[in-house]
C-alpha positions as CSV (number, residue, x, y, z in Angstrom):
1,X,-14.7,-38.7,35.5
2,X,-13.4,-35.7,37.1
3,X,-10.6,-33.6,35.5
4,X,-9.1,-29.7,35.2
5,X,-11.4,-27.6,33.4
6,X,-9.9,-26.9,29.5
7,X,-10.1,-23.3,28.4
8,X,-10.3,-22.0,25.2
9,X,-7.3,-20.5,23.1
10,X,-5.0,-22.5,25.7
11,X,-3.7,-24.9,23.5
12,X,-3.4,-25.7,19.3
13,X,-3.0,-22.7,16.6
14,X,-3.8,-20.2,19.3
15,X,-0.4,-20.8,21.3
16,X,1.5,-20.5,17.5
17,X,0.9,-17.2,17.0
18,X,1.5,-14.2,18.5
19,X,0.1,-10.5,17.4
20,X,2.5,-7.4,16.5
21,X,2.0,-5.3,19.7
22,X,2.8,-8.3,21.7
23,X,5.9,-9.3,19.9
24,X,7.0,-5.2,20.2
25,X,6.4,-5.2,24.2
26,X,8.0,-8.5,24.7
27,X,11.2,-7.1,22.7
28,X,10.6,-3.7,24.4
29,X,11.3,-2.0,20.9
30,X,9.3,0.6,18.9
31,X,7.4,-0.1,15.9
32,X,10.2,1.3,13.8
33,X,13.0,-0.5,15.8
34,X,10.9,-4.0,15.6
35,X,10.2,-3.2,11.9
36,X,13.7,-3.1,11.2
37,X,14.7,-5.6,13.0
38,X,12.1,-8.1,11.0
39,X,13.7,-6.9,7.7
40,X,17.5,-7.4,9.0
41,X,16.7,-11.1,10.6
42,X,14.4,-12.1,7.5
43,X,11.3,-12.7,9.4
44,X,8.1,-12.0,7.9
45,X,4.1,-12.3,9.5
46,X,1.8,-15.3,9.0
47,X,-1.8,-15.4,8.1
48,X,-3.1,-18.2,10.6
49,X,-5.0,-20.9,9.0
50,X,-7.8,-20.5,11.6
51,X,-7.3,-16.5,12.3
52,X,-10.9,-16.2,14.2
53,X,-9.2,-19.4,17.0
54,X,-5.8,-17.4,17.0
55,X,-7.5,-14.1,17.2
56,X,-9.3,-15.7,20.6
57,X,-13.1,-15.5,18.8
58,X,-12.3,-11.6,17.3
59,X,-12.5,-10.8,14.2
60,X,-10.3,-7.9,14.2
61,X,-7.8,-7.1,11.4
62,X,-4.0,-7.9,13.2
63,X,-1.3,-8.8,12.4
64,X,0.6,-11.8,13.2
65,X,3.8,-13.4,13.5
66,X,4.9,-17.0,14.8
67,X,6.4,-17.3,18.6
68,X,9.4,-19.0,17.5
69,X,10.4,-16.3,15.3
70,X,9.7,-13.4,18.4
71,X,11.8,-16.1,20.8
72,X,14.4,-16.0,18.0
73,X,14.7,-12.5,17.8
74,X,14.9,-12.5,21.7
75,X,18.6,-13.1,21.7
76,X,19.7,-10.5,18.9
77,X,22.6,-8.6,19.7
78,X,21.5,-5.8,17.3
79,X,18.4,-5.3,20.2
80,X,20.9,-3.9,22.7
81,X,22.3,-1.5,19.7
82,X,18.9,-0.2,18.9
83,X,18.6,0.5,23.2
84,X,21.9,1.9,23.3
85,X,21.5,4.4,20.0
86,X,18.0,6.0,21.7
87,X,20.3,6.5,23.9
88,X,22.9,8.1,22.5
89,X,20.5,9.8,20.7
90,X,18.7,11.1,24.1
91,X,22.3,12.6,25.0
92,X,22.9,14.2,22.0
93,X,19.6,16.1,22.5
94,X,20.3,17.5,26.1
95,X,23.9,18.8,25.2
96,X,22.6,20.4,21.8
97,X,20.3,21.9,24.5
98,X,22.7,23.0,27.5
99,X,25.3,24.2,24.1
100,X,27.5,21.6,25.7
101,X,29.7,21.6,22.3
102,X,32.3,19.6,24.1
103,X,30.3,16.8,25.1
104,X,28.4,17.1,21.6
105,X,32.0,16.2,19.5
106,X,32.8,13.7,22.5
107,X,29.4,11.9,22.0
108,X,29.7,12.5,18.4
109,X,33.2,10.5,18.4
110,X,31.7,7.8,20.7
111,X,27.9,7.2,18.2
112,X,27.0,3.3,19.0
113,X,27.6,1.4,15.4
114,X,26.7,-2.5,14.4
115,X,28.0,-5.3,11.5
116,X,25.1,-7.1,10.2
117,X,28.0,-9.9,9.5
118,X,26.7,-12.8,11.3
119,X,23.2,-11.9,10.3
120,X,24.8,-12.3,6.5
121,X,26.1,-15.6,7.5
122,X,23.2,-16.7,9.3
123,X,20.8,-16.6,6.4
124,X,22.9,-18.2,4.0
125,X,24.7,-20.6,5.3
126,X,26.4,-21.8,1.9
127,X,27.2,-19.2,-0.7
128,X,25.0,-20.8,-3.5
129,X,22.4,-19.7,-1.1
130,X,23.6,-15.8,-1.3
131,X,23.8,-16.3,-4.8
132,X,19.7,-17.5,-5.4
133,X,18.7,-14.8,-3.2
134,X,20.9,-12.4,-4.5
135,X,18.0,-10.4,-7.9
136,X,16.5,-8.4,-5.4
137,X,20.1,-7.0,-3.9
138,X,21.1,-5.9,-6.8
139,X,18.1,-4.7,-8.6
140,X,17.8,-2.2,-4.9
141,X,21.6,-1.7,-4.9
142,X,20.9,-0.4,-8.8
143,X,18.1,1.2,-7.8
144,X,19.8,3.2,-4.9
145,X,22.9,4.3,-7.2
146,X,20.3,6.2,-9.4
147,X,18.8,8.5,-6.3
148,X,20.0,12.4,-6.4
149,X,21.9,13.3,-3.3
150,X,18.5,15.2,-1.6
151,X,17.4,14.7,2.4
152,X,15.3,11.5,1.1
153,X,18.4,9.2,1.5
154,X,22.3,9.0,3.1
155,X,24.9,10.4,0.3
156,X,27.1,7.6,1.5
157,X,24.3,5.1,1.0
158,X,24.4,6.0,-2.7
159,X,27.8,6.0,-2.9
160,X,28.3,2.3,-1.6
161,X,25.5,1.4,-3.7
162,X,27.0,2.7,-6.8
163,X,30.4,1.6,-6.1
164,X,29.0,-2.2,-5.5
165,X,26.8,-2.0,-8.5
166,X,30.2,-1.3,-10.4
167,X,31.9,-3.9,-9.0
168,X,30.1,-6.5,-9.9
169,X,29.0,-5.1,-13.5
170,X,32.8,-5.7,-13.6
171,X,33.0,-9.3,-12.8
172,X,29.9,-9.8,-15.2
173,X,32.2,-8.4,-17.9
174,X,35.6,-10.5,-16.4
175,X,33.6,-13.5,-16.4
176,X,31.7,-13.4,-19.7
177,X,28.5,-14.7,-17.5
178,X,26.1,-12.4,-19.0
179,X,23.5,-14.4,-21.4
180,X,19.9,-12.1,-21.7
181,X,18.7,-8.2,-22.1
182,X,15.5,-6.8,-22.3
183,X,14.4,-3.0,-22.7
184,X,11.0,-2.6,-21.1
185,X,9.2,0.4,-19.5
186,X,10.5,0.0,-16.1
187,X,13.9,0.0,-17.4
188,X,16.5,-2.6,-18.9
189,X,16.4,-6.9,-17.3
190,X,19.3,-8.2,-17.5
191,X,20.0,-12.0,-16.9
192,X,23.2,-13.7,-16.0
193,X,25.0,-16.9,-15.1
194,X,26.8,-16.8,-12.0
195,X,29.1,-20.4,-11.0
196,X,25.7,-21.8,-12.7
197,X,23.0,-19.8,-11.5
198,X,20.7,-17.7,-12.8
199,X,20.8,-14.0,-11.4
200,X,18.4,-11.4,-13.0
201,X,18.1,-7.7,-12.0
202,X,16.8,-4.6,-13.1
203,X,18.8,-1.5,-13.4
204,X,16.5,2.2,-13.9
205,X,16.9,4.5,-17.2
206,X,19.2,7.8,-16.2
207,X,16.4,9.8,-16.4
208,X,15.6,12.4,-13.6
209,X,14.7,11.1,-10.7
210,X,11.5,12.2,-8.9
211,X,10.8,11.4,-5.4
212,X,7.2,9.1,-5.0
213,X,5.2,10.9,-1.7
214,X,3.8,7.5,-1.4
215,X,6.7,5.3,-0.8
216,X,8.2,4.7,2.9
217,X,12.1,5.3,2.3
218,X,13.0,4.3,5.9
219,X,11.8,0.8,4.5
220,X,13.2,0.9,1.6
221,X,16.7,2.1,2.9
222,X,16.5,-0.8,5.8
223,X,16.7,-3.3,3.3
224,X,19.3,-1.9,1.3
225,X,21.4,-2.0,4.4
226,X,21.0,-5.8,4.7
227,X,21.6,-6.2,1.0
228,X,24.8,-3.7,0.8
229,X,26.5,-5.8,3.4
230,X,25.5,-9.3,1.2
231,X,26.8,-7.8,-2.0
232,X,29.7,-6.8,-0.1
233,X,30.9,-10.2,0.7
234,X,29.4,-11.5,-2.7
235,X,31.8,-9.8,-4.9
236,X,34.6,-10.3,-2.4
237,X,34.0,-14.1,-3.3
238,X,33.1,-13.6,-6.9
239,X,36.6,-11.8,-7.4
240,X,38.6,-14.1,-5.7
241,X,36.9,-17.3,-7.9
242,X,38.5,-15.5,-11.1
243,X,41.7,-14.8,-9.4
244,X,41.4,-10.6,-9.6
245,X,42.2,-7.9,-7.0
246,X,39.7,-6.6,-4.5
247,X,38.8,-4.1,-4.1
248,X,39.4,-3.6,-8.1
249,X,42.3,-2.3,-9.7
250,X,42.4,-1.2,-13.5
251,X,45.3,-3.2,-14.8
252,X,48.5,-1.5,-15.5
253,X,48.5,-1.2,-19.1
254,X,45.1,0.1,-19.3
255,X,45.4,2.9,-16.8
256,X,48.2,4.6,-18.6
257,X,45.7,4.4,-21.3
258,X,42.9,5.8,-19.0
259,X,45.2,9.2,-18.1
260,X,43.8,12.3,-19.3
261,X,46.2,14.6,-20.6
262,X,47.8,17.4,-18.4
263,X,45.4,20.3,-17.6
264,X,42.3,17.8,-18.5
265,X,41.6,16.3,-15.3
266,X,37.9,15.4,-15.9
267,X,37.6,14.3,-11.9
268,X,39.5,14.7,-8.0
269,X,42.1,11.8,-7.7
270,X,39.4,10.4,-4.7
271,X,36.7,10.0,-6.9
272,X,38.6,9.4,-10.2
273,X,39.3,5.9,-9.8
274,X,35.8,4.8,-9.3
275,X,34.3,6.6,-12.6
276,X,37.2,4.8,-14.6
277,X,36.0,2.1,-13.1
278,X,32.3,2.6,-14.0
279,X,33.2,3.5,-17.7
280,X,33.6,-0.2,-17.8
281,X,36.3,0.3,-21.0
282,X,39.4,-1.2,-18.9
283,X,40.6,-4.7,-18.0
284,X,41.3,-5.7,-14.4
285,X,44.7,-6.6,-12.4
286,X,45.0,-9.7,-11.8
287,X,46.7,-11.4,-8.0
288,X,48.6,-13.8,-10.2
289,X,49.5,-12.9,-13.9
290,X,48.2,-15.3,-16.1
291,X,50.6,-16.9,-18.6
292,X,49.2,-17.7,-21.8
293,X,49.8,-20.9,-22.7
294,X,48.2,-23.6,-25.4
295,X,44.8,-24.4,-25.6
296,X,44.6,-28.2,-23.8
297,X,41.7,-30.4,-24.9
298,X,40.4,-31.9,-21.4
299,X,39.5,-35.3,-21.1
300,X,35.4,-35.9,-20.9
301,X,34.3,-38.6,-19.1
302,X,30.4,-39.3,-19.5
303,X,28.4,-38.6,-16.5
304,X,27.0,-42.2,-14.4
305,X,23.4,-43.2,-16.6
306,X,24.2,-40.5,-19.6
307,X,23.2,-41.9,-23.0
308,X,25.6,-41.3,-25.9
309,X,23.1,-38.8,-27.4
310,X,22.7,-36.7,-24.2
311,X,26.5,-36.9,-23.7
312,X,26.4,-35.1,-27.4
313,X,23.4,-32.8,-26.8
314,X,25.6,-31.7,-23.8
315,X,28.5,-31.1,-25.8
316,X,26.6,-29.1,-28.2
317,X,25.2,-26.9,-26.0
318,X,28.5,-26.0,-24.3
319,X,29.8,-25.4,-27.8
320,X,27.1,-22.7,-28.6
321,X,27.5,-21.0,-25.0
322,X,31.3,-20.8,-26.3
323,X,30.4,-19.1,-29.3
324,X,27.7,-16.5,-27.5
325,X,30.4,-15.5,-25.2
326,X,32.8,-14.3,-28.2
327,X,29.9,-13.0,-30.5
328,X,31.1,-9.3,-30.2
329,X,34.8,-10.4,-30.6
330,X,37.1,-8.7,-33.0
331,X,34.7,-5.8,-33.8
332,X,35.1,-2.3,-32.3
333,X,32.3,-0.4,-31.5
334,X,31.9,3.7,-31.1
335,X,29.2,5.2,-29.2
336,X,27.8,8.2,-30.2
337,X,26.8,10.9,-27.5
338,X,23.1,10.5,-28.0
339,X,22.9,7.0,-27.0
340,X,22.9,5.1,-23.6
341,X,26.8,4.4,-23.0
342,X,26.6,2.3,-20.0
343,X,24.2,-0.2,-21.3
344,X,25.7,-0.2,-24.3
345,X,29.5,-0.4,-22.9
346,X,28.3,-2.9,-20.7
347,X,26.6,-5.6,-23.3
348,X,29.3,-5.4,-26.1
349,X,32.3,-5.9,-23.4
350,X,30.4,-8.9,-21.9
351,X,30.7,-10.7,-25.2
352,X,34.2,-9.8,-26.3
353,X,33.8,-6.7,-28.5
354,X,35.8,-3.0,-27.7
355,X,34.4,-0.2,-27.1
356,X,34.8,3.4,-26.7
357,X,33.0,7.1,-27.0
358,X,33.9,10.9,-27.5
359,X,36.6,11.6,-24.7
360,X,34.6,14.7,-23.7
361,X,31.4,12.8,-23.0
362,X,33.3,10.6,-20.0
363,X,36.2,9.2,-18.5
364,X,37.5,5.8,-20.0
365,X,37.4,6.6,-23.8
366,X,40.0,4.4,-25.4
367,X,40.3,5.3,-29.1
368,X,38.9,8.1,-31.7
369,X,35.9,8.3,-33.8
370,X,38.4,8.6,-36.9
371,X,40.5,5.6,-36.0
372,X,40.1,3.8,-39.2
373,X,39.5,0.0,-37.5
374,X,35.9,1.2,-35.8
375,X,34.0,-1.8,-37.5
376,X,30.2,-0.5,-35.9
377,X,29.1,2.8,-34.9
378,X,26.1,3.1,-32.7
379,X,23.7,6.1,-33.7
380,X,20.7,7.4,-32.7
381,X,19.2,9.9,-35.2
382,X,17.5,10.1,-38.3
383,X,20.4,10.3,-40.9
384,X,24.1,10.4,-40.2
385,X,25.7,13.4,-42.1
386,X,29.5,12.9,-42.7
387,X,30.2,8.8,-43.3
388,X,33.2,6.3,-43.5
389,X,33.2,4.0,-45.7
390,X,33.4,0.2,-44.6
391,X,31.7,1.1,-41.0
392,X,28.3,-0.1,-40.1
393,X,25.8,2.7,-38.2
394,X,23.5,1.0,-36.2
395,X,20.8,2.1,-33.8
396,X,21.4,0.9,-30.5
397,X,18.4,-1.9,-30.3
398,X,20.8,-3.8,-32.9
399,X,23.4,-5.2,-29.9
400,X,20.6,-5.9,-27.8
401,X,18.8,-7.9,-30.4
402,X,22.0,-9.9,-31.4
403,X,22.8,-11.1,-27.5
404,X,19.0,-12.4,-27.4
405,X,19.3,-14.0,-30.4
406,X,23.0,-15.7,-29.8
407,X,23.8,-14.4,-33.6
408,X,24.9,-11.1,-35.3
409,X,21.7,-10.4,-36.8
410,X,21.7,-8.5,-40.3
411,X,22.3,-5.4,-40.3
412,X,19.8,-3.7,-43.1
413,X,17.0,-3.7,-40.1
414,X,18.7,-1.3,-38.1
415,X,20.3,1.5,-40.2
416,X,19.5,4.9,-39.2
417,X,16.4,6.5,-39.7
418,X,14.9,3.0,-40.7
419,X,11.5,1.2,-38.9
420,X,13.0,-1.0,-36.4
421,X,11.8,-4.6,-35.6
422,X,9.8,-5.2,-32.6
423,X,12.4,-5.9,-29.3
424,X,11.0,-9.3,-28.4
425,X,11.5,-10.7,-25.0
426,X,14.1,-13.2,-24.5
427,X,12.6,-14.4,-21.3
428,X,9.2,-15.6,-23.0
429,X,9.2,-19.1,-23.7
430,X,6.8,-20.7,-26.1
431,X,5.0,-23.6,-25.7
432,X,2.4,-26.0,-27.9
433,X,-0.7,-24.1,-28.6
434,X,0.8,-20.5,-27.9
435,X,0.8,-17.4,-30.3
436,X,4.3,-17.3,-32.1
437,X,4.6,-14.0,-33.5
438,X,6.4,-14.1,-37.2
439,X,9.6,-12.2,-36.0
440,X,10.3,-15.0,-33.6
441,X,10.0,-18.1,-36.0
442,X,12.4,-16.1,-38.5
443,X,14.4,-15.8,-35.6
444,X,14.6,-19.4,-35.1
445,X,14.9,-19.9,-38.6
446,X,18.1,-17.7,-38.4
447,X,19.2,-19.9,-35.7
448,X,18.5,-23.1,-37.5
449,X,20.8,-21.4,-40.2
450,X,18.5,-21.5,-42.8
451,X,17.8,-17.2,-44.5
452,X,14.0,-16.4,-44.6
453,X,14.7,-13.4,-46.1
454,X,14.8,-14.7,-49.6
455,X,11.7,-16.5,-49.1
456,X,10.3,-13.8,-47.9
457,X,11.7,-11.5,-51.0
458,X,10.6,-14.3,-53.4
459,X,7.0,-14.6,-52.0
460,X,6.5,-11.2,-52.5
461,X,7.9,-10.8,-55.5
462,X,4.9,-13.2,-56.9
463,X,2.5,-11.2,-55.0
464,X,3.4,-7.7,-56.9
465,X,3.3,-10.5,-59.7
466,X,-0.1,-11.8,-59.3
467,X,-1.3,-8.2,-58.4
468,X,-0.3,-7.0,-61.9
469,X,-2.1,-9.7,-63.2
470,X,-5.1,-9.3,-61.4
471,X,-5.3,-5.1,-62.5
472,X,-4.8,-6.1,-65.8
473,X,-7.4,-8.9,-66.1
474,X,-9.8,-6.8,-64.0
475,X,-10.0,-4.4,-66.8
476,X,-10.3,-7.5,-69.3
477,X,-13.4,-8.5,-67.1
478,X,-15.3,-6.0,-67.0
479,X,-15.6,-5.8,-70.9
480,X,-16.4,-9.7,-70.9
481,X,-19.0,-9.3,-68.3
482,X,-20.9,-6.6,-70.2
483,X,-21.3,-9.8,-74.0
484,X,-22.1,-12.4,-71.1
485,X,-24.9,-10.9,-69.6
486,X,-26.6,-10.3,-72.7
487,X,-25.9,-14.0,-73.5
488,X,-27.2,-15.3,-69.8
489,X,-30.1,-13.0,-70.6
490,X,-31.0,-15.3,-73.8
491,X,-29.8,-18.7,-72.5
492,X,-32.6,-17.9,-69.8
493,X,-35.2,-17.6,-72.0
494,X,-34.2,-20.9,-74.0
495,X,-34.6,-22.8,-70.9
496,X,-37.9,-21.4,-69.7
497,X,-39.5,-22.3,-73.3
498,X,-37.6,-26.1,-72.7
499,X,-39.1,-26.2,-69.1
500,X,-42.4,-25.5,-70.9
501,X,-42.0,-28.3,-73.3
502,X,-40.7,-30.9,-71.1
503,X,-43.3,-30.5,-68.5
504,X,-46.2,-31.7,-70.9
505,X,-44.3,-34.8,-71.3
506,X,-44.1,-38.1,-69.0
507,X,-41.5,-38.1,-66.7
508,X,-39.4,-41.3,-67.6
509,X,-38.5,-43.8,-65.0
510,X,-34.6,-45.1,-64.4
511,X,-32.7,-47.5,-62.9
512,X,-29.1,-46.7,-61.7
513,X,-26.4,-49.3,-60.3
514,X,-25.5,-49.0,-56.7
515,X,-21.9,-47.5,-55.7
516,X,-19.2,-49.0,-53.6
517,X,-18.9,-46.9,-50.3
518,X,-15.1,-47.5,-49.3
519,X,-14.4,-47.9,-45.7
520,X,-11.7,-44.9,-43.9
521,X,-10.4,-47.0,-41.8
522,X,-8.3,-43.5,-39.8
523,X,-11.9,-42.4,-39.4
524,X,-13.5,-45.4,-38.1
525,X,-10.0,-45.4,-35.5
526,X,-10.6,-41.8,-34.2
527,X,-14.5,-42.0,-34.0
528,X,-13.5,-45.4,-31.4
529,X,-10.9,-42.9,-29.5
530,X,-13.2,-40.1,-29.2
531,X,-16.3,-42.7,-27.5
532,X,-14.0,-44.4,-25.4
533,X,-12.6,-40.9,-24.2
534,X,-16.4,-39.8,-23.9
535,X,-17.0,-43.1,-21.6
536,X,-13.6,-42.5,-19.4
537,X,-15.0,-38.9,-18.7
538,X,-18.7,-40.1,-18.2
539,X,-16.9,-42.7,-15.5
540,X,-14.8,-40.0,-13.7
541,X,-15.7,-39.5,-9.8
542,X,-17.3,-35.5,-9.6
543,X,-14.1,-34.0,-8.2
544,X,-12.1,-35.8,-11.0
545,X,-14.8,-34.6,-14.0
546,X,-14.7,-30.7,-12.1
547,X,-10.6,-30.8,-12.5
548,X,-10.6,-32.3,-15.9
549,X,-13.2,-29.7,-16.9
550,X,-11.1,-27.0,-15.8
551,X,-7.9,-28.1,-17.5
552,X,-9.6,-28.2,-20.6
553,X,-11.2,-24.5,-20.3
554,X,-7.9,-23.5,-19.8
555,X,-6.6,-24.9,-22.8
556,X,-9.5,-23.7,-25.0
557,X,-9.2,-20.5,-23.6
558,X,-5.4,-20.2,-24.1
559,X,-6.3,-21.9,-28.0
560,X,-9.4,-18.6,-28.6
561,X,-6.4,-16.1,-27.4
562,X,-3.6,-17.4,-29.6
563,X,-6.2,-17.4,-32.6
564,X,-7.4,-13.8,-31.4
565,X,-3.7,-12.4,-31.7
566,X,-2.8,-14.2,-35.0
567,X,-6.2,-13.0,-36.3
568,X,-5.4,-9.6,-34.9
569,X,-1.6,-9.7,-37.1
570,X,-3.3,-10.9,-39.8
571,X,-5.3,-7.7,-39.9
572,X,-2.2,-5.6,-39.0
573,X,0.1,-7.0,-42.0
574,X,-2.9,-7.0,-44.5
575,X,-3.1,-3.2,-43.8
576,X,0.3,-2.3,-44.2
577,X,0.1,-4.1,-47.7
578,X,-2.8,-2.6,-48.5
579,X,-0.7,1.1,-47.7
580,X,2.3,-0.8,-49.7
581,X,0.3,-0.6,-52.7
582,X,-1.4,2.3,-52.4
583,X,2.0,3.9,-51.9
584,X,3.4,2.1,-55.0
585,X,0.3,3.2,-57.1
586,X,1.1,6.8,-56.5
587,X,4.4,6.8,-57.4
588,X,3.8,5.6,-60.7
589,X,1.0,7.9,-61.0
């Protein structure tokens, strides 16, 4: 039966796909200019399923992207920008050339701009949306804030980074929504709860910054563009759900307190309101005062299909987030110059607590280090010199520590100069069969409200105890051992001579009554579980066995590594004893 010829790569996968230098031609854009455009619209390229079919039989590396996405970006307004800024740009050139200064300021005046707005609105359609996709904005928009002003990036760039960055480490404080920190080597995670979801970012160490020579800052700065505009309208939202001003205003009260005195300006009025803001030591205004009025219990009605216990559980829990949100409150903290301040600044006015640091160190320092009601002082050096009494000095790893652990943990770990616990990771969880380091289960014992510290005290008490003991019976020993060997020495020879004797005579022959061998009945029930699990396995279909053989690998091998890192603490903590006592031994000596 007679019919058109089908040709290859006409039809299936092959049509799906298109390669880079395609897409560019068909958009008529540079690599740069289609590059960006890809980050701003949020399309990324696909690795085919079947490359060699959509590659047309070649097996040449390309890249690809999917036709829909390339007809998508057909209709971008932001193309014509890109068209109309080479341009502008092309202009520019030829009246720098001709010294045409006139048409230079007149071109300058006109330079093509675009909103990335609707691109904003077109990738998240609801704001929950912005909100899930919002770690990587910030942790950039942190990132960004940190860079010196060199040629490597836009000083305004940095500038709107910083100030957004600010913002919204202001409505973290505002809202109490803050609930995990961790210091690691990239710099400090921080985890928080924004209108019930969870937004973690990473913000750098103020260290001096030096520039990578293997990192693409065009790239980097493209996406920072995108996510400057989505912060932008985040905290605009976020500011207007807790009723405060934006852009943010210090509230009245607390910028008379903010004023320097005359002849102590510590900033220009332009750029003085954004450092008090990022001392993070003041309140905000407020569009509508709030009045305070009495606490009113709200009515709780259980959820459709909640159980009575659940209904509790729940209750619970939102009793305890309660209490982590005021941990800090009522104590007054002063920060040394030698430690982090906007960490620190940040953390203990996200749970309630005041703060405040030396008035020459920065803007925003509220009270004194001699006011009398400082209740914790944060220090980082060996020994503090001059000392109030009734004050706690703590090194900084202390309010870190206490947020992850929900509790104000004791304070005798951290005093200066002393060995400091190790900073365990709030966002590891635990499961059955994992390696629980000690710290963690007197952690939870803490939790639980029981004090491991006097068990701990007690236990080794009896070891110094039994160590005593053992010195002094040691010594006892050795004189015993030297009257019993001479004893073995002669009971030896009695037996030999009764071996002797015994041996000559005829070996009696005995009778003994037969003992009733009790059935374990637990035994008998797990031998029966282990052979009928031995006869489902032997039963499985291949593919099943190969899976079920692989789960259990995985399990052994997560069981070998737990026992490998308790055996390896083990090893640590009998060291350190063993240092303990030789350290004890010399000082009685």
């Amino acid at each position: 039966m007679g019919g058109l010829e089908k040709k290859k790569y006409e039809r299936g996968s092959a049509t799906n796909y298109i390669t880079r230098n395609r897409a560019r031609k068909k958009l008529q854009l540079s690599l740069p200019d289609f590059r960006r455009l890809c980050i701003l619209k949020g399309i990324y390229p696909h690795e085919p399923k079947h490359k060699k079919k959509v590659n047309k039989g070649s097996t040449a590396a390309r890249t690809f992207y999917l036709l829909k996405d390339i007809k998508f970006l057909l209709h971008e307004p932001i193309v014509n920008k890109f068209r109309e800024y080479k341009v502008f740009v092309r202009k520019l050139r030829k009246a720098y050339g001709k010294s045409e200064w006139s048409t230079v300021e007149r071109l300058k005046d006109n330079k093509p701009s675009y909103k990335l707005d609707h691109i904003v609105k077109e990738r998240y359609p609801t704001f929950i949306d912005a909100l899930r996709d919002l770690d990587d904005a910030l942790s950039m928009c942190f990132l960004f804030s940190t860079f010196p002003r060199t040629g490597k990036c836009h000083v305004q760039t940095i500038q709107l980074c910083r100030r957004l960055a600010v913002e919204f480490l202001n409505y973290v404080i505002a809202s109490r929504s803050l609930r995990k920190v961790f210091l690691s080597i990239k710099g400090i995670y921080y985890q928080a709860e924004v209108l019930g979801q969870p937004v973690t970012w990473i913000t750098p160490y103020t260290f001096a910054h030096d520039h990578p020579t293997d990192v693409d800052y065009r790239v980097m700065a493209t996406f920072t563009e995108f996510y400057t505009t989505l912060l932008g309208f985040v905290n605009f939202r976020l500011y207007q759900s807790l009723n405060l001003l934006y852009p943010p205003k210090i509230d009245g009260q607390a910028d008379t307190e903010l004023k320097p005195a005359e002849g102590k300006e510590y900033a220009m009025d332009s750029e003085s309101y954004l450092e008090k803001l990022s001392a993070l030591s003041a309140s905000l205004a407020r569009v509508v005062a709030p009045t305070h009025e009495d606490e009113v219990e709200m009515d709780e009605f259980p959820v459709e299909g909640e159980t009575a216990e659940q209904m509790d559980a729940r209750k619970k829990e939102q009793e305890a987030l309660e209490k982590h949100k005021k941990l800090f409150e009522g104590l007054r903290f002063f920060l040394n110059r030698e430690v982090p301040r906007e960490p620190l600044a940040f953390i203990i006015r996200c749970f309630g607590g005041q703060v405040s640091w030396d008035k020459s160190l920065c803007i925003g320092a509220t009270y004194d280090v001699s006011d009398p009601s400082i209740t914790h002082q944060i220090v980082d050096r060996p020994r503090v010199e001059q000392q109030v009494v009734g004050r706690y000095y703590l090194q900084p790893q202390w309010v870190f520590d206490s947020v992850n652990a929900k509790l104000c943990l004791p304070v005798a770990d951290y005093f200066p100069g002393v060995l400091l616990p190790p900073h365990l990771s709030p966002f590891v969880t635990e499961q059955e069969g994992d390696y629980v380091p000690p710290e963690k289960l007197k952690l939870l014992a803490m939790q639980r409200g029981e004090n491991p510290d006097e068990e701990s005290e007690e236990e080794e008490d009896e070891e110094e105890e039994e160590e005593d003991d053992n010195d002094k019976e040691e010594g006892e020993e050795e004189e015993e051992e030297e009257d019993e060997s001479e004893k073995e020495e002669e009971m030896k020879l009695k037996k030999m001579e009764e071996q002797k004797t015994q041996s000559n005579k005829a070996l009696p022959v005995k009778v003994t009554a037969g003992k009733l061998r009790l059935e374990d009945k637990q035994r008998l029930e797990q031998e029966q579980q282990s052979e009928e699990k031995r006869l489902a396995i032997m039963m499985m279909k291949k593919r099943e066995k190969y899976l079920y053989k692989k789960i259990m690998f995985g399990k052994k091998r997560k069981v070998r590594e737990a026992n490998k890192l308790a055996a390896k603490r083990k090893a640590h903590d009998t060291a350190v004893k063993e240092e303990k006592k030789k350290s004890k031994k010399a000082r009685r000596a």
